[in-house]
C-alpha positions in Angstrom: 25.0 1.4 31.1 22.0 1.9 28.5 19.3 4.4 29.7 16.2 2.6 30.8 12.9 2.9 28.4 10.5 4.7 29.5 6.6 4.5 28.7 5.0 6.8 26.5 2.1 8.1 29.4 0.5 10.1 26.2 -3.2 9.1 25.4 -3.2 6.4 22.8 -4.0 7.6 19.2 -5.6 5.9 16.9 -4.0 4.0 13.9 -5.1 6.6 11.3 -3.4 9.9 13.2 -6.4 12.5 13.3 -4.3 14.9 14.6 -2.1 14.6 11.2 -5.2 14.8 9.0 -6.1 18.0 10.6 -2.6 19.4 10.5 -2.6 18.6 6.8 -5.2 20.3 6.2 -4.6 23.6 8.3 -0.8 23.2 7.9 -1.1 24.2 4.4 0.6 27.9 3.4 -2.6 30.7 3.6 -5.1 27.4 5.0 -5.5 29.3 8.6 -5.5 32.7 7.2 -8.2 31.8 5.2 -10.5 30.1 7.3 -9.5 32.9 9.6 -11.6 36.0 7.5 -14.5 33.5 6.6 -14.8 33.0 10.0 -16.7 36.3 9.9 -19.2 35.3 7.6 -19.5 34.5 3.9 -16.8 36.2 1.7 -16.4 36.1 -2.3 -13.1 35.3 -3.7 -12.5 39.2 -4.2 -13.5 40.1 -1.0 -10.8 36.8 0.4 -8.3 38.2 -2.0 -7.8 41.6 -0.9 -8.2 40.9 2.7 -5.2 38.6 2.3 -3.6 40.5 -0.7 -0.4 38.1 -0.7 -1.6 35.4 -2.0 -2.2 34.7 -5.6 -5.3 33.6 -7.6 -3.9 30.4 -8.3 -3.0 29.5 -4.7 -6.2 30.8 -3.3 -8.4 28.9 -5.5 -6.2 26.1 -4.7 -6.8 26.2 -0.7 -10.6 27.2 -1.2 -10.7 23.7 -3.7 -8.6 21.7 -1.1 -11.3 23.3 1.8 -14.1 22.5 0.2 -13.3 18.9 -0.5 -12.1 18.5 3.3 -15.7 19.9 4.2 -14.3 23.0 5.7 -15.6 25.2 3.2 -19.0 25.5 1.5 -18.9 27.3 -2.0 -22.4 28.6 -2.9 -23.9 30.3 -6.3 -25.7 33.5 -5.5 -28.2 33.9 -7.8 -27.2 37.3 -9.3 -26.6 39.1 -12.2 -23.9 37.9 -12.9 -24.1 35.3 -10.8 -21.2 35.0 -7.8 -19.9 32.8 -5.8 -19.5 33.0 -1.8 -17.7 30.9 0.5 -17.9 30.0 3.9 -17.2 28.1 6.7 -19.2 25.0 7.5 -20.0 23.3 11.1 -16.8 21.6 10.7 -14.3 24.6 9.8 -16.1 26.4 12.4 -14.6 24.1 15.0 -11.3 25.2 13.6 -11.6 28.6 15.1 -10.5 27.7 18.6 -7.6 25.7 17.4 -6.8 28.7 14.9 -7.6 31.3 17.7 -5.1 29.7 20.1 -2.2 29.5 17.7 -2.4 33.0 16.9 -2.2 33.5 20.8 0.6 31.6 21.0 1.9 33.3 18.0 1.8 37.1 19.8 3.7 35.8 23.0 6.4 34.4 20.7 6.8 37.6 18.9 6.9 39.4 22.0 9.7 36.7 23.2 11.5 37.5 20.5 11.6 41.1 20.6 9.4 41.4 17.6 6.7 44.0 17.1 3.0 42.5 17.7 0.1 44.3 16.8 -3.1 44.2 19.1 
């Protein structure tokens, strides 16, 4: 006898998935850890590069491009000599932090599950 279908009780999403637009975006390798150090104010690519010293150039001006055309990031010319560039987060990669803040919670308590070290 076939299993009866049940109905999905989930709340209906809309045809264009936002949750898959955002998970694009912040699912991309270095995205959260990113938006993670701007999210104490503005940083220039130096100062992003060695808090996160694995990642390369390339792939770091790659996610801060990808960013800012989401409208996650603002990049700004700082009139200096030379001049610089600083990047932070806008209104909208703000919201981000939450989201970002509760995975990395999640994150700890799965290390510790797993008998891994976790540092506070």
């Amino acid at each position: 006898m076939a299993l009866k279908m049940r109905k999905n009780r989930s709340e209906e999403m809309e045809p264009l998935c936002p949750l898959g637009e955002c998970m694009q975006l912040i699912g991309g390798l270095w995205t959260p850890n990113i938006i993670w150090h701007l999210s104490g104010g503005a940083r220039r690519f130096s100062e992003l590069k060695r808090d996160i010293p694995e990642i390369s150039a390339k792939m770091l001006t790659t996610r801060l491009r990808e960013m800012e055309t989401a409208g996650v990031v603002a990049r700004s010319v700082v009139p200096t000599s030379p001049p610089s560039v600083e990047y932070q987060l806008t209104d909208l990669g703000e919201e981000l932090m939450p989201a970002i803040k509760s995975i990395v919670s999640v994150g700890k308590r799965l290390k510790i599950r797993n008998g891994l070290a976790v540092e506070s």
